[in-house]
C-alpha positions as CSV (number, residue, x, y, z in Angstrom):
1,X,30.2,-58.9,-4.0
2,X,33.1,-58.8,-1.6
3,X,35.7,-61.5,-1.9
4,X,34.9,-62.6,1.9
5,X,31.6,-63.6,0.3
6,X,33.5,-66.1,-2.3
7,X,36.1,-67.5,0.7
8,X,33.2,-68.5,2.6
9,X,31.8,-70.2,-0.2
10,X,35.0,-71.4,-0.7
11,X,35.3,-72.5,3.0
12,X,32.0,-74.8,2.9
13,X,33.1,-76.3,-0.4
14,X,36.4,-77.5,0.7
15,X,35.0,-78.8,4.7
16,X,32.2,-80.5,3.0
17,X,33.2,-81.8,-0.1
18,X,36.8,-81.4,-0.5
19,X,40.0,-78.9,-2.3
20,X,39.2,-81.5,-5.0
21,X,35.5,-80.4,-5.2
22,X,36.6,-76.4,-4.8
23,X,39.2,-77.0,-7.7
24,X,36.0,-78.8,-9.8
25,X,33.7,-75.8,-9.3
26,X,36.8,-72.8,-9.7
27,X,36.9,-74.3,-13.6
28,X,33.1,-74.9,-14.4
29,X,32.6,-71.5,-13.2
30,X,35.3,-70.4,-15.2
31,X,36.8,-68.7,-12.4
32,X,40.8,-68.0,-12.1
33,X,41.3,-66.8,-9.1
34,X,43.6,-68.5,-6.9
35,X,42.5,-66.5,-3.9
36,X,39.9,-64.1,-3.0
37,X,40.9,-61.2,-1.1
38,X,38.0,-60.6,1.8
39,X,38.2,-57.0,0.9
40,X,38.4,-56.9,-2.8
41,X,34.8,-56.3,-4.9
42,X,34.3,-58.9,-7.2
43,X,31.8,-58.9,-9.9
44,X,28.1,-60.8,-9.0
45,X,28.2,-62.9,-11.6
46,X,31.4,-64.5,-10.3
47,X,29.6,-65.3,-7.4
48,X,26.6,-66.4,-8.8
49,X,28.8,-68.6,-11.8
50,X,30.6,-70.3,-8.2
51,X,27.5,-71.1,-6.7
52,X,26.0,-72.5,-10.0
53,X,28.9,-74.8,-10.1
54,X,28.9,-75.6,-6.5
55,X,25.4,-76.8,-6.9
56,X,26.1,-78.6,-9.7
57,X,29.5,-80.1,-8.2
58,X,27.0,-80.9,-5.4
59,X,24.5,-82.6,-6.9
60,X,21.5,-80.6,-5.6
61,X,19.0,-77.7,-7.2
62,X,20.7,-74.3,-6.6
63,X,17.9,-73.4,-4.1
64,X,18.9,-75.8,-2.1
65,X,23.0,-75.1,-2.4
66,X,22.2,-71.3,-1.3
67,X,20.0,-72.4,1.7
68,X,23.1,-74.6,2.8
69,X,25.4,-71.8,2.3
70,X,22.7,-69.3,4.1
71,X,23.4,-71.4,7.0
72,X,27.3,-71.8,6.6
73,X,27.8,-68.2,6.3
74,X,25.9,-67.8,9.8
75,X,28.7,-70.1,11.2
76,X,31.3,-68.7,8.9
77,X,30.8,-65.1,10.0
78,X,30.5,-66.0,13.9
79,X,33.8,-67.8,13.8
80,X,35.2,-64.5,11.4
81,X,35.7,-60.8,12.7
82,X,31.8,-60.2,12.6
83,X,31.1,-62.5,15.1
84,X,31.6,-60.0,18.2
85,X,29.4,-57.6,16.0
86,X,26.8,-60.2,15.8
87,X,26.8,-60.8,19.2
88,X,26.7,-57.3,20.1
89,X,23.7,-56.7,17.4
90,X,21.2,-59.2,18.9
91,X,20.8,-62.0,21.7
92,X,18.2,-63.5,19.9
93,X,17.1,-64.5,16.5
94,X,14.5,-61.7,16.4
95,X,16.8,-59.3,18.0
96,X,20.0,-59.7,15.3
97,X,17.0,-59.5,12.2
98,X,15.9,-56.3,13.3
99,X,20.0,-55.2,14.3
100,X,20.8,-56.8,10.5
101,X,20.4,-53.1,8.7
102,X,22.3,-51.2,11.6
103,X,25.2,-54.1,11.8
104,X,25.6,-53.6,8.0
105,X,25.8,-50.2,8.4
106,X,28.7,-50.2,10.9
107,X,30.0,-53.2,8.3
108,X,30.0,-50.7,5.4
109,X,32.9,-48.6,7.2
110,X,35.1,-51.3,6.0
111,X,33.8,-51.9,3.2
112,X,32.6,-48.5,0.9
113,X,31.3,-50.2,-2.3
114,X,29.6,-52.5,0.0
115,X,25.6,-53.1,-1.3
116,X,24.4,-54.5,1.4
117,X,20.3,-56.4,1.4
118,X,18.1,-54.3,3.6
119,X,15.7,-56.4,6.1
120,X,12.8,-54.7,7.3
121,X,11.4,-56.2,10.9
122,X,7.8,-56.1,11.8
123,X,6.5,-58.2,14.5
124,X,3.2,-60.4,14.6
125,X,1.2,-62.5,17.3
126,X,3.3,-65.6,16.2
127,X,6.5,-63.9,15.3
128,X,8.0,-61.7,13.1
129,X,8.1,-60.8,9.1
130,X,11.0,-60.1,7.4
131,X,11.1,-58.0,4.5
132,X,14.0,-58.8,2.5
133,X,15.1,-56.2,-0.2
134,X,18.0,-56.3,-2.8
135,X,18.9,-55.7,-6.0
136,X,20.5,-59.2,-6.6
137,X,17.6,-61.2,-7.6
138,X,17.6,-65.2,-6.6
139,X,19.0,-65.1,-3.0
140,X,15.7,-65.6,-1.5
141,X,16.9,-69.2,-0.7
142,X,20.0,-68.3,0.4
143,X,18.2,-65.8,3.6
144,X,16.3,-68.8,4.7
145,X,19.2,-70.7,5.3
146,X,20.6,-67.3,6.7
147,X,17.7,-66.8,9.2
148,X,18.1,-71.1,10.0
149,X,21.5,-70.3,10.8
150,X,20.5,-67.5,13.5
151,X,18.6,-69.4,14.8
152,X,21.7,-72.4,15.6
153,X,23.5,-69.6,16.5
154,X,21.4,-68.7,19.3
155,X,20.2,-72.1,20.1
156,X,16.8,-71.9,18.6
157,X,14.6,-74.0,16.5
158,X,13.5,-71.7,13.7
159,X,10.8,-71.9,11.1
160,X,10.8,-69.9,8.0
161,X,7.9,-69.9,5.6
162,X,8.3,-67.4,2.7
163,X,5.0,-65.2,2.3
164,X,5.7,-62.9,-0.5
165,X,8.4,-63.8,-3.5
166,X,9.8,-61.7,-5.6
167,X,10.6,-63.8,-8.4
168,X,6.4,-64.4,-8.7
169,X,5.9,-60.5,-9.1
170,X,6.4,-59.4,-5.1
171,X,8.0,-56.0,-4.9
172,X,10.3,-57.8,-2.1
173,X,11.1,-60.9,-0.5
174,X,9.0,-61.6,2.7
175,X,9.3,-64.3,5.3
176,X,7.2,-65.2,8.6
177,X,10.0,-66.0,10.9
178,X,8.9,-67.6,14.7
179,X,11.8,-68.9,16.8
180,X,11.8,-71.3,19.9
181,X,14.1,-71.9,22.5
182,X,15.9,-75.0,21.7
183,X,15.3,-76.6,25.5
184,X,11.0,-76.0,24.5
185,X,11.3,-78.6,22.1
186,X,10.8,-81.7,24.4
């Protein structure tokens, strides 16, 4: 994965819990890096040994440590270069999923050993399912947080139920995504 990946992880980490905590989690993942270049490709398993730790440095399941960070990056990205492109891909929840394979696309320009998930958009009565494919197994928690953190992005109160899982024998990921303005809530 690209180091931007690994500074937003490293971003969360150090707001939420500290440099202490990031300094914690650099050393159980066994990672000597004293920056991440946003441009650089990293290995996976760097990434995956940094959120392992950060779970663990957390106190929490790893599911849950990638849904936070599923969120975060959401934020992360909006406040980043990407943000414009975001905004320009979608002005809803629904809109930016089915935009997400097009905005990677235009992302990959930058970045040419980028492997980017593809998410396939269908709509429903209720909402929409999201197919989510990639070869990095695991993340599934990681694009519900992801598809949470659209939704705060565009002021929406978002439920995610996952239909189909690939780690129970699913070809791909699926999700049944509905969104709500946040003002319909009362």
């Amino acid at each position: 994965m690209y180091g931007m990946v690994n500074q937003a992880l490293e971003a969360m980490i150090k707001e939420t819990a500290g440099p202490e905590a990031w300094a914690r989690i650099t050393a159980q993942a066994g990672v000597d890096e004293p920056a991440f270049v946003a441009m650089k490709q990293y290995p996976d398993s760097v990434t995956y040994a940094l959120a392992g730790a950060a779970a663990e440095e957390l106190g929490m399941p790893l599911p849950k440590a990638l849904h936070a960070f599923g969120v975060y990056w959401v934020s992360y990205a909006d406040r980043g270069p990407w943000g414009k492109l975001m905004h320009a891909s979608g002005r809803n929840t629904y809109e930016l999923l089915a935009a997400l394979d097009e905005m990677h696309a235009r992302i990959a320009l930058s970045f040419p050993e980028l492997r980017p998930p593809s998410f396939g958009v269908e709509r429903v009565q209720d909402g929409v399912l999201v197919e989510y494919r990639s070869d990095r197994p695991g993340l599934a928690p990681f694009v519900v947080g992801l598809i949470e953190g659209l939704g705060r992005l565009y002021r929406e109160r978002v439920e995610v139920r996952q239909v189909d899982s690939r780690d129970a024998g699913a070809p791909h990921d699926r999700f049944h995504v509905r969104a709500f303005p946040m003002e319909a809530e009362a």
